[in-house]
C-alpha positions, 0 to 999 in steps of 0.5 A: 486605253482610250475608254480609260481615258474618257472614263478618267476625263469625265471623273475630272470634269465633275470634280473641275465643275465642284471646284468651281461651284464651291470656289464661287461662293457669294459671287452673283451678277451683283459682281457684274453691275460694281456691287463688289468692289476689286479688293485683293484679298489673300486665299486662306485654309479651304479656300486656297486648297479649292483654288489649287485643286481648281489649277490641278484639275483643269491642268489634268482635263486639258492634259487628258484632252489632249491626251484623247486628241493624239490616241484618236488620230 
């Protein structure tokens, strides 16, 4: 159980680091020195799908986590 876990929590945090990297598109230190004002804009197609897979995946990392925390002791 325990290797079926690690395997599926390494597969998560790939997929956790490609949401992430494709979810910061255009965002660079600039962001960091007001080269990009806070403007709210609403998530629209792909981008709101990514954000969503961003939530589902950390939830899932953090769960299995814990998950592999509780087997071990």
């Amino acid at each position: 159980m325990k290797d079926i876990l690690t395997v599926l929590q390494i597969i998560v945090s790939c997929l956790l680091i490609l949401f992430i990297l494709l979810q910061s598109k255009g965002v660079g230190l600039s962001s960091a020195f007001g080269g990009e004002g806070a403007v709210y804009r609403s998530r629209r197609g792909v981008e709101k799908i990514l954000y969503i897979a961003t939530i589902i995946s950390a939830f899932l990392f953090m769960t299995i986590a814990i998950a592999l925390v509780a087997i071990v002791k």
